[in-house]
Structures are given as C-alpha cells and as structure tokens.
C-alpha positions in Angstrom: 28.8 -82.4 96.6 32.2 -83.3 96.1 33.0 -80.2 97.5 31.2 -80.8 101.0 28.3 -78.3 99.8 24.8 -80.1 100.1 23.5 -79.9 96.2 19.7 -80.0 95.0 20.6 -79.7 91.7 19.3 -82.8 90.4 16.1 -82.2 91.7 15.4 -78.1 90.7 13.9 -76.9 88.2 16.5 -75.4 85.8 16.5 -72.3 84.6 18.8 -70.2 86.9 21.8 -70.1 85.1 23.7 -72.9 87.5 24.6 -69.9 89.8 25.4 -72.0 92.7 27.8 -74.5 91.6 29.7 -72.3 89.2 30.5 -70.2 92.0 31.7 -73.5 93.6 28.5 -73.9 95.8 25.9 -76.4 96.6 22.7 -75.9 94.3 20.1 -74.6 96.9 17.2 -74.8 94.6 15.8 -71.7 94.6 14.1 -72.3 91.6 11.8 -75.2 93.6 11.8 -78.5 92.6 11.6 -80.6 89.1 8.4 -81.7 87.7 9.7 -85.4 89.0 12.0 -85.1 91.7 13.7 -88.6 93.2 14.0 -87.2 96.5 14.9 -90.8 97.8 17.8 -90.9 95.3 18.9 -87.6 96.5 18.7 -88.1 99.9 20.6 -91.5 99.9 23.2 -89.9 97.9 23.7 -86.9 100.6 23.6 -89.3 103.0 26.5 -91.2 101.5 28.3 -88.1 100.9 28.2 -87.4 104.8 25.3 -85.1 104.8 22.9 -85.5 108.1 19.1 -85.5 107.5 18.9 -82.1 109.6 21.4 -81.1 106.8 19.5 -82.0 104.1 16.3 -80.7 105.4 17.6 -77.2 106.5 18.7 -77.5 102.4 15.2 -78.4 101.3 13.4 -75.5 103.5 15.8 -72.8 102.5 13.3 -71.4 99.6 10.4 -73.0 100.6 9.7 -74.9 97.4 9.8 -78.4 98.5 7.7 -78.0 101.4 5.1 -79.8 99.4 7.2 -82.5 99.1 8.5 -83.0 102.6 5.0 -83.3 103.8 4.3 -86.3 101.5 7.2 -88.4 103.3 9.3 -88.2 100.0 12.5 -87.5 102.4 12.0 -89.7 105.2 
C-alpha cells in the first residue's frame, strides 16, 4: 500500500507465489480470501492509506472470492 496500490494480501489465501507485490502491485487476491479474514482491519487500514470504500470494494469484487464476505456486512 505504500505504493498507492490497494493490497488484500493480508486477507488471501496464500499460495500464489506473491505475484502481485513482487511485481510492485497491490495483492488482488485472486486466490480468495483467508480462512479468518479481519476485513474491518483491512478496510480501516485502506481507508487510512487514502483508499475510498468504492476502491476497496471494486478490489474485493475483482475475483469474486469475497463476495461471501461482503454480503455478511464484514466491509461496511
């Protein structure tokens, strides 16, 4: 984030090889989200880094993952 890229790394699933941000991107989680995501924790520190919510949700819907989670009012 320190780059201006919106980053769900802390709350994907690993496995892909941090793709992304070693190309010095955002993390889109394409691998859908953790087990145990803090989505509060992750919005509040996009939000902080300048992010809008439209921002971070056009991040979330990208892959479709954390649709599940949206609907639960984890990002509100």
């Amino acid at each position: 984030m320190e780059l201006m890229e919106p980053c769900l790394g802390p709350v994907t699933r690993a496995g892909c090889d941090s793709w992304c941000p070693n190309s010095r991107a955002g993390c889109w989680g394409c691998r859908g989200p953790a087990d145990e995501p803090n989505m509060e924790q992750m919005k509040k520190i996009m939000e902080e880094y300048g992010f809008s919510e439209e921002t971070i949700l056009d991040r979330l819907e990208c892959f479709g993952g954390f649709s599940s989670l949206m609907g639960k009012g984890n990002t509100k």
